[in-house]
N, C-alpha and C positions, 0 to 999 in steps of 0.2 A: 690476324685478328679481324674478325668479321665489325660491320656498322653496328650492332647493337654492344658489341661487346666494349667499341673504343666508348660509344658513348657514352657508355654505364661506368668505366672507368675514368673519363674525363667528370663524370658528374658526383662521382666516389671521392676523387683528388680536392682535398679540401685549400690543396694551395694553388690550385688551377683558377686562376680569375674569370668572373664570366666572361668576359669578351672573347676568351680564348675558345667556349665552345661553339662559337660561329661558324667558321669551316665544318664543323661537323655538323651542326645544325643543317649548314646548307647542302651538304652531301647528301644528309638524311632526306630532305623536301626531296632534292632529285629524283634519287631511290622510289618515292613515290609509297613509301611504307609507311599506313597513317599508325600504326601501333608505333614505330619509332616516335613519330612525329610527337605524339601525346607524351610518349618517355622525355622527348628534347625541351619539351614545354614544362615540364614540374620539373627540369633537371634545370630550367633555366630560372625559375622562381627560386629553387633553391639557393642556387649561385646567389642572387640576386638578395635575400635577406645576410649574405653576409659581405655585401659592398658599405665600405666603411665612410667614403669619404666622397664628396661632390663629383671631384676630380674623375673619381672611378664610373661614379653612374655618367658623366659628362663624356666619357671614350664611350663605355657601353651601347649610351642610346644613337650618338654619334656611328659608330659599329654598325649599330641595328637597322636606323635607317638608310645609309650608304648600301649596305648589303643584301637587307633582306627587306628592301621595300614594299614587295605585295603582302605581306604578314601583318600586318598591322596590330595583330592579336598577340603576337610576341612581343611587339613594344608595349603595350597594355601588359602582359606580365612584367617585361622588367618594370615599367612605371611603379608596377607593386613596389619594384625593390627603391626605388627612389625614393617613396614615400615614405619608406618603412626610415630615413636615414632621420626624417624629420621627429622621433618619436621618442616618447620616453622607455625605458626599460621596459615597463607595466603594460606600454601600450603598445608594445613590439609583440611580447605573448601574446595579447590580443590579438594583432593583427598574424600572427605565426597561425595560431590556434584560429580566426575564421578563415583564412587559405588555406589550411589543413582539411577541415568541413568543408568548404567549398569546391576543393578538387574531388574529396569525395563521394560528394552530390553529381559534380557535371562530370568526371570522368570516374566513374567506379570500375572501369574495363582498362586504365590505363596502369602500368608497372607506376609507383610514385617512392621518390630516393627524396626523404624528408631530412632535415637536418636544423635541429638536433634531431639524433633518429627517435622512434616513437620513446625508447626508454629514458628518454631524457626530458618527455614534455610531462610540465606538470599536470597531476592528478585531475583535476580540475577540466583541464584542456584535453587531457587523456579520454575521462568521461563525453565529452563531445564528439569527440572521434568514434568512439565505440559506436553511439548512439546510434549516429550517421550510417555506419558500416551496419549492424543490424538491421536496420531498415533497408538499406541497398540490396544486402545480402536478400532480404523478404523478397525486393522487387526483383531480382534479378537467380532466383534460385536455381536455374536450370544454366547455369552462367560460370562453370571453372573459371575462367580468370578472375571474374569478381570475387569468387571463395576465397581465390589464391588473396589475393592482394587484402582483404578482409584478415584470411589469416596469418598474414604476414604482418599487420597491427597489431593483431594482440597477441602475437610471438613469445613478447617477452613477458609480459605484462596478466595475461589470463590463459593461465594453460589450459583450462579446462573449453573454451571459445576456440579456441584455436586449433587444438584435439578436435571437436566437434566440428569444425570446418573440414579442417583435411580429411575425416573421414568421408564427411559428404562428397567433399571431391573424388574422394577412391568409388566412392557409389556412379559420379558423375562419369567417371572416365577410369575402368577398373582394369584396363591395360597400360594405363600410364603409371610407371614407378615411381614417378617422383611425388607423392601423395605419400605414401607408404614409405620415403624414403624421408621426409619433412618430420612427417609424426614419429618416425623414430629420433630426428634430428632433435628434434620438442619435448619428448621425455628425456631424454639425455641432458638436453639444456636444463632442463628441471632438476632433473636427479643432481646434477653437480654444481646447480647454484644456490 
């Protein structure tokens, strides 16, 4: 199992506690692969909205600084998760739904493992996300990953956005199959839900 794959599956494992993805975190920096690095960062925010109790954020940050002291931008994410323990329900979507917007204002080029995944945020918050991606998509049109990751939000959610993505991507990059292999993936998804 290659570094992208442990990490995507440590960030996948919804009963892997964050602190557990440190060691891979820190492999990742070594490696020197800033596209991981961005994966290890939204994989770490995600973790991090669902630390339930003082105690946990208290190893985590604890973790973070011992281990990964020149980062300090990772503490700054998990802090997200800290603060989010302070909140009430109402104001956890809130906060879920502007770090959702937020990553994909400042990293629209990064793979992002959301959780709840997109079909589970409210409509509401759904419509923000969209907004965002649209406009990225604008700025960034000559830009396969940003398509991808664009049409990987609205996957479930707007077949017809998402269709319209991957194709552009097949336009982008028209020896790459997996464009052509997605948008089949997307109507099937549709056809049978």
């Amino acid at each position: 199992m290659n570094k992208h794959q442990e990490l995507a599956f440590a960030i996948a494992d919804k009963d892997l506690p964050a602190v557990n993805l440190i060691p891979i975190i820190r492999s990742v920096i070594q490696s020197g692969d800033s596209r991981l690095l961005d994966l290890s960062e939204s994989g770490l925010l995600t973790k991090c909205f669902n630390i339930r109790t003082d105690r946990e954020w208290s190893n985590l940050s604890q973790r973070l600084t011992r281990t990964l002291p020149g980062l300090p931008h990772l503490q700054h994410v998990a802090m997200l998760g800290r603060l989010f323990l302070d909140y009430s329900i109402t104001d956890r979507d809130l906060i879920r739904r502007d770090c959702i917007v937020h990553l994909i204002r400042v990293r629209p080029h990064a793979l992002m493992h959301l959780d709840p995944p997109v079909s589970e945020i409210a409509d509401e918050f759904f419509a923000d996300g969209a907004k965002e991606w649209r406009l990225q998509v604008y700025k960034h049109q000559s830009s396969p990953s940003v398509i991808k990751n664009a049409a990987m939000f609205f996957f479930r959610r707007e077949q017809m956005s998402a269709s319209e993505l991957y194709r552009r991507g097949e336009l982008l990059e028209p020896d790459n199959m997996w464009w052509g292999e997605r948008l089949s993936l997307l109507n099937a998804f549709h056809l049978g839900g």
